[in-house]
GURO-685939 format. One record per residue: residue number from 1; residue in one letter; chain; z, x negated, y negated of N, C-alpha, C in turn. Coordinates in Angstrom, 2 decimals. Example, Ala and Ser with C-alpha at 12.3 -4.5 7.8 and 13.67 -1.06 7.14 Angstrom:
BEGIN
(1,'A','A',(7.80,-13.19,5.69),(7.80,-12.30,4.50),(7.80,-13.20,3.30)),
(2,'S','A',(7.08,-12.85,2.25),(7.14,-13.67,1.06),(7.87,-12.90,-0.03)),
This chain:
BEGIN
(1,'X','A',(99.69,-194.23,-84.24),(98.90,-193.54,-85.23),(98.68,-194.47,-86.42)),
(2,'X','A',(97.26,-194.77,-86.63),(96.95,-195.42,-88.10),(97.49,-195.17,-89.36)),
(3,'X','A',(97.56,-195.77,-90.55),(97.92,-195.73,-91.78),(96.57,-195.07,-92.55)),
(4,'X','A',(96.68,-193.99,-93.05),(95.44,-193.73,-94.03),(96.20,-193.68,-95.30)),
(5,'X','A',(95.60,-194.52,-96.34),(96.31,-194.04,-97.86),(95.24,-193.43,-98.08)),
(6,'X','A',(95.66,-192.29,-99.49),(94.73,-191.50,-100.56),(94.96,-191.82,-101.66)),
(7,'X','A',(94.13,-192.31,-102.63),(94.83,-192.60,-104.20),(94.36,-190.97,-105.40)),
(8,'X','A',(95.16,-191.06,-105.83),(95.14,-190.05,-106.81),(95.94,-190.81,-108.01)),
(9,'X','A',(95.10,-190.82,-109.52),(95.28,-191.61,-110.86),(95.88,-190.19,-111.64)),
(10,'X','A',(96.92,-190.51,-112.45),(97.10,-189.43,-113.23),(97.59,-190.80,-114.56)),
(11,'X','A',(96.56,-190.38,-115.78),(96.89,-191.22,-116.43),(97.18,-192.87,-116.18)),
(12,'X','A',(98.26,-193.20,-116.43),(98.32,-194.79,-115.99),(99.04,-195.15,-114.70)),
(13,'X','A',(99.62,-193.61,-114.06),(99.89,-193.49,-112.85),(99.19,-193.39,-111.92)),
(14,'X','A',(99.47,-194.29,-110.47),(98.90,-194.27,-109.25),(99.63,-193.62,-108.21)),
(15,'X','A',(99.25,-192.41,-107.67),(99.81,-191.90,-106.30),(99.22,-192.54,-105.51)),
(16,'X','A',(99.71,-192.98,-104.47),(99.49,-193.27,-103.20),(100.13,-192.19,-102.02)),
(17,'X','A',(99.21,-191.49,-101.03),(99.55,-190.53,-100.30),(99.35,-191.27,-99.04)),
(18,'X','A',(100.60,-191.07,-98.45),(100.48,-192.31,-97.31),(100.59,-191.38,-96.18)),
(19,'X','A',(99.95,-191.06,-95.40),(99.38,-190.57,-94.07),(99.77,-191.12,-92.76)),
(20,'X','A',(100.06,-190.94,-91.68),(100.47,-191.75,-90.69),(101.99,-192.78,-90.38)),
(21,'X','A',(101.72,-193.69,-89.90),(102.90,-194.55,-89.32),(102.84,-196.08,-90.33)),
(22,'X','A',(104.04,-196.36,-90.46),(104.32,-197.07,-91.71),(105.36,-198.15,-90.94)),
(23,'X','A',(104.35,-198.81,-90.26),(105.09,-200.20,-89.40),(104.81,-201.33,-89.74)),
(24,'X','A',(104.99,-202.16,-88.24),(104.58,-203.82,-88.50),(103.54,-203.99,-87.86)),
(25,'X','A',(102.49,-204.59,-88.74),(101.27,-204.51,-88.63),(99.98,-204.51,-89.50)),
(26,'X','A',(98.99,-203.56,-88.87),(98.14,-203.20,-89.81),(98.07,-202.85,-90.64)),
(27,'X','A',(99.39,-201.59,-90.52),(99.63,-200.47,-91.84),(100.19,-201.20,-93.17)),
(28,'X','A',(101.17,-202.23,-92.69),(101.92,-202.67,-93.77),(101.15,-203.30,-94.49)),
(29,'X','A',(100.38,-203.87,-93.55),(98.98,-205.02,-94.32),(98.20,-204.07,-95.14)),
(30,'X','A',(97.72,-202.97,-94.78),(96.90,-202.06,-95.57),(97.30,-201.79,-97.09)),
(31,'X','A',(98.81,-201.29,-96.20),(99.50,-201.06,-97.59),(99.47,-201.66,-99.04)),
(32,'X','A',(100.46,-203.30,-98.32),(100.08,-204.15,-99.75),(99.05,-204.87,-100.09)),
(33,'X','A',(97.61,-204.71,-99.14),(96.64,-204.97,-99.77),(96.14,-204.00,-100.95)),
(34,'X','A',(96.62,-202.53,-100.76),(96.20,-201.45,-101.78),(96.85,-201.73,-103.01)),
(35,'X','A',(98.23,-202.29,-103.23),(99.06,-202.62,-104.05),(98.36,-203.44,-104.64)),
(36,'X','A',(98.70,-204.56,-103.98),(97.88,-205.79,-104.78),(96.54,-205.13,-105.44)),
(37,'X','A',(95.72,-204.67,-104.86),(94.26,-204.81,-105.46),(94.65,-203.62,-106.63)),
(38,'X','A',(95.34,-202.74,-107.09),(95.67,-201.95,-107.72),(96.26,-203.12,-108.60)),
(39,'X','A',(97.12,-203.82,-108.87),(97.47,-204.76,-109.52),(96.86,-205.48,-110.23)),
(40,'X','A',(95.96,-205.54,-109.39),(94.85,-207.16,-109.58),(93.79,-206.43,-111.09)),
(41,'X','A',(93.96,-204.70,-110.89),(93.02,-203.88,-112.05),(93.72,-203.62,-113.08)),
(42,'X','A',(94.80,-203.29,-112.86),(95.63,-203.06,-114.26),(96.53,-201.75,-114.06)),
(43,'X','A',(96.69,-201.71,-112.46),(97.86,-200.23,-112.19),(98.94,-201.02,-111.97)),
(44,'X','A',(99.90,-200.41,-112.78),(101.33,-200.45,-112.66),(102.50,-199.66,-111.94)),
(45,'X','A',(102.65,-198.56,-112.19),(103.46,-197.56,-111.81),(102.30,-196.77,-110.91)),
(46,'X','A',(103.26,-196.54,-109.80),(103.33,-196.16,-108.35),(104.06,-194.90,-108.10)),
(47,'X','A',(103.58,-194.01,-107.37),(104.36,-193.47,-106.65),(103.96,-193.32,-105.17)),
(48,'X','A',(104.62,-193.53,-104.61),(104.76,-193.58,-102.98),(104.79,-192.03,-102.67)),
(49,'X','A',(104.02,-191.56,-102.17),(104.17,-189.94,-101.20),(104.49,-190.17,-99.98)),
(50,'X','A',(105.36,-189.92,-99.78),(105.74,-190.17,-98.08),(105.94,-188.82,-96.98)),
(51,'X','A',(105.39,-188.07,-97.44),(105.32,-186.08,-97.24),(104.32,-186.50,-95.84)),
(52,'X','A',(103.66,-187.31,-95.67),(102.68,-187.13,-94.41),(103.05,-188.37,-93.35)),
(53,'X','A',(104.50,-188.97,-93.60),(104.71,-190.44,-93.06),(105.22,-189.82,-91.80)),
(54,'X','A',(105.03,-190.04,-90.69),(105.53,-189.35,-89.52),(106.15,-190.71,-88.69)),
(55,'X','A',(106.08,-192.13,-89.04),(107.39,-192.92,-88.30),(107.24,-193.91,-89.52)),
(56,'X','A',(108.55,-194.12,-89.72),(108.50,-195.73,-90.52),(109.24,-196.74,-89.50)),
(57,'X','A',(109.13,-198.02,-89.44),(110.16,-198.91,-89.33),(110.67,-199.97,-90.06)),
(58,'X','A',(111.20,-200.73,-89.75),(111.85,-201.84,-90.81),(111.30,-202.36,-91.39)),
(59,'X','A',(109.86,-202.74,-90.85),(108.77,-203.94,-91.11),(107.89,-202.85,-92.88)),
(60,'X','A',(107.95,-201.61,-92.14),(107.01,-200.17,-93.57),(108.20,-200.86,-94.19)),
(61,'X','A',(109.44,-200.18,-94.11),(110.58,-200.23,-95.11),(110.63,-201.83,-96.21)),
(62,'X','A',(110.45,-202.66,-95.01),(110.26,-203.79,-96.12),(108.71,-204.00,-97.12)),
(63,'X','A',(107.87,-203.14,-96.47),(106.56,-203.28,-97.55),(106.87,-202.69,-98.41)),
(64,'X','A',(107.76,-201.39,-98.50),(107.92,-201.10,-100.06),(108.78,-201.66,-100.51)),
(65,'X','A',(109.73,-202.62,-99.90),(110.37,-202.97,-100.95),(109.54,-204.48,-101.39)),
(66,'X','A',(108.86,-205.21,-100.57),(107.93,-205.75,-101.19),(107.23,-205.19,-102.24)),
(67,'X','A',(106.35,-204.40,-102.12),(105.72,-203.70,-103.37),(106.34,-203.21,-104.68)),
(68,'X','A',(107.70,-202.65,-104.52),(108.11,-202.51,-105.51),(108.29,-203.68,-106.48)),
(69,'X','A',(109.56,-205.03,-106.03),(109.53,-205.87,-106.52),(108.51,-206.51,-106.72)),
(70,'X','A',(107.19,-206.66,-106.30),(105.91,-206.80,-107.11),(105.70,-205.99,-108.34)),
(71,'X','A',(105.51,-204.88,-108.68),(105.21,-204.48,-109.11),(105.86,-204.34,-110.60)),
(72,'X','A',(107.28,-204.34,-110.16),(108.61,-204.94,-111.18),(108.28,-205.87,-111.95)),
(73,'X','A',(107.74,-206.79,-111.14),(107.36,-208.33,-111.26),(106.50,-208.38,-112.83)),
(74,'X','A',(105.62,-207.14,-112.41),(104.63,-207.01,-113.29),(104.33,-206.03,-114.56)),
(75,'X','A',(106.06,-205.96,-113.82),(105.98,-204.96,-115.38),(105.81,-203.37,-115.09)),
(76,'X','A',(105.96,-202.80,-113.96),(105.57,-201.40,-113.40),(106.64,-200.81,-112.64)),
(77,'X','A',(106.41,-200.44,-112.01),(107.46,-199.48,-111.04),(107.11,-199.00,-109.79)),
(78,'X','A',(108.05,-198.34,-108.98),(107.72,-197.92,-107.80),(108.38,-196.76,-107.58)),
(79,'X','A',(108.19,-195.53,-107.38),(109.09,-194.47,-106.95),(108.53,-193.89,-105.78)),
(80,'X','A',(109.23,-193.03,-105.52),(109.47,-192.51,-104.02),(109.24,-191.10,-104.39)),
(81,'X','A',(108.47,-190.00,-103.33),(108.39,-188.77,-103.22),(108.52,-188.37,-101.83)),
(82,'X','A',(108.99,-187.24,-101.68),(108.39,-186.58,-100.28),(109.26,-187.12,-98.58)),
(83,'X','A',(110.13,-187.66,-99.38),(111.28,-188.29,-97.78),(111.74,-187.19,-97.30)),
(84,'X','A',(111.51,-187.26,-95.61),(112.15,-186.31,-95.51),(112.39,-186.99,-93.50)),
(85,'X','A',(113.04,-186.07,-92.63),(113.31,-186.17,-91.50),(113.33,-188.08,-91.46)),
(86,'X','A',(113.23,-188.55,-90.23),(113.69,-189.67,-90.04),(113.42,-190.85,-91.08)),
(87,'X','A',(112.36,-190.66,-92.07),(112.17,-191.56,-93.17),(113.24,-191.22,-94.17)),
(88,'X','A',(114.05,-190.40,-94.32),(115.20,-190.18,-95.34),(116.17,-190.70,-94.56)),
(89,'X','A',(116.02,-190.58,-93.15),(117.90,-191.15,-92.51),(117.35,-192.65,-92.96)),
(90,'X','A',(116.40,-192.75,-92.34),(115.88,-194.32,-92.92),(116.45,-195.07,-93.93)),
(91,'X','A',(115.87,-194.60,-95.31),(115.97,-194.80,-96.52),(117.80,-194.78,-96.96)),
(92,'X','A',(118.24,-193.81,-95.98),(119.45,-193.51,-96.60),(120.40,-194.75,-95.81)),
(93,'X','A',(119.88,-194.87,-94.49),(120.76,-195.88,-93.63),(120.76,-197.31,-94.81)),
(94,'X','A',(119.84,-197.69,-95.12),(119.65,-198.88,-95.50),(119.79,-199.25,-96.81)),
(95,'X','A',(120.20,-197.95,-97.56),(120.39,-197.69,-98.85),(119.46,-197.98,-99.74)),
(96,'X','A',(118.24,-197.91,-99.46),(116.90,-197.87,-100.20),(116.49,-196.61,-101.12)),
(97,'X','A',(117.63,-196.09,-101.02),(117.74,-194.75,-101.75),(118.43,-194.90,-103.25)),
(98,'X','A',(119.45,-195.98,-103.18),(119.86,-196.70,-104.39),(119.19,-198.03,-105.10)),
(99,'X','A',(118.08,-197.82,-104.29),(117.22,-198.97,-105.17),(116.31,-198.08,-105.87)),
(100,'X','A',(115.44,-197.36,-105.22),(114.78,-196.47,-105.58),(115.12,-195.55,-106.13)),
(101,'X','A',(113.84,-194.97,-107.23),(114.03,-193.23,-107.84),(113.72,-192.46,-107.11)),
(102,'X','A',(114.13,-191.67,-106.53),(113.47,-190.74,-105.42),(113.51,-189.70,-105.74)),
(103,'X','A',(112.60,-188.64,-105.74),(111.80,-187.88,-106.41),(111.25,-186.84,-105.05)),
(104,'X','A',(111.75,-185.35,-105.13),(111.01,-184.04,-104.09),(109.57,-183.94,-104.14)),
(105,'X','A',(109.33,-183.90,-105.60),(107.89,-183.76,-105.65),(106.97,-184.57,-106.43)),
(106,'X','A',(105.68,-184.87,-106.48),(104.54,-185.44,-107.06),(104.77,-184.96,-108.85)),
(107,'X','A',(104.94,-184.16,-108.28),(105.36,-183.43,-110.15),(106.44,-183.86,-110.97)),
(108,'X','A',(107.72,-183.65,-110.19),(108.85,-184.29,-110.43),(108.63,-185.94,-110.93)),
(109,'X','A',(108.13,-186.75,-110.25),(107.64,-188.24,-110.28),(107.04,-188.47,-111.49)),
(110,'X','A',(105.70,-187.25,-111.79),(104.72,-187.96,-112.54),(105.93,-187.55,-113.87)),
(111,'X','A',(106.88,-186.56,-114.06),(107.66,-186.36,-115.67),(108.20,-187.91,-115.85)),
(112,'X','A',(109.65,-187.72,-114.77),(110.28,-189.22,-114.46),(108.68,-190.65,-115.66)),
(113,'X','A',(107.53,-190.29,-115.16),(106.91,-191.39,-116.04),(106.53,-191.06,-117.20)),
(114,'X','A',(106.73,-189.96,-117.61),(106.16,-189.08,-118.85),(104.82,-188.66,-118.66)),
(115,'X','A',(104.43,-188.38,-117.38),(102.45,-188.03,-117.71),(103.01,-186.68,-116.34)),
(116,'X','A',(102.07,-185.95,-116.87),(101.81,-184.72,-116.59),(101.09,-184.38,-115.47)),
(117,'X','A',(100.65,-183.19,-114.53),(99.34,-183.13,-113.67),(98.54,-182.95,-114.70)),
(118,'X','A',(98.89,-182.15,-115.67),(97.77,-182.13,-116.50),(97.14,-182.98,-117.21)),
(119,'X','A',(97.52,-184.45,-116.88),(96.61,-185.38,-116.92),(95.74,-186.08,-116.00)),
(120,'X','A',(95.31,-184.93,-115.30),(94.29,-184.78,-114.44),(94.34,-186.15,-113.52)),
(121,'X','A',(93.80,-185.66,-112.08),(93.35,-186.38,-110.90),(91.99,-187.29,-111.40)),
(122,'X','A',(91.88,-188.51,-111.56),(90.75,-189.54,-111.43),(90.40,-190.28,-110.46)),
């Protein structure tokens, strides 16, 4: 199954709603091409939705942690929403759960940055 991301802007925050399988490959490539080019404009802080990720493997697992430490790099952040069934044993096996803020909901995430939903979807 393909990788589809969705972006949703709230303020100076970027959701990324990640859809599909989160491997080695295309997806990962997709992935941090979205990063980067989000970078390359002036987005910093991230949040990862992972509510629609239905397989990760080592190769996904290392794109976010690529992306994060990019993004670190640059002065931003990376958090986590929405783990759940084998992407949480995941996260938890490998302890990517103590690198990361991990966060139940989109809502939860956007406080954690101080911006609101009510700073509307762009």
């Amino acid at each position: 199954m393909a990788l589809s991301i969705a972006r949703k802007d709230f303020g100076d925050v970027t959701v990324l709603e990640l859809d599909g399988h989160l491997t080695l490959g295309e997806s990962t490539r997709l992935f941090m091409e979205s990063v980067q080019d989000l970078l390359r404009v002036g987005r910093r802080r991230f949040i990862v939705d992972y509510s629609n990720i239905s397989y990760v493997d080592s190769m996904g697992n290392q794109a976010i942690v690529r992306a994060y430490v990019t993004a670190r790099n640059a002065g931003g952040d990376v958090v986590i929403v929405g783990l759940k069934g084998r992407a949480a044993d995941a996260f938890a096996l490998t302890r990517l759960n103590k690198v990361f803020e991990v966060f139940p909901t989109i809502s939860d995430a956007l406080g954690h940055f101080g911006v609101g939903e009510k700073d509307g979807c762009k």
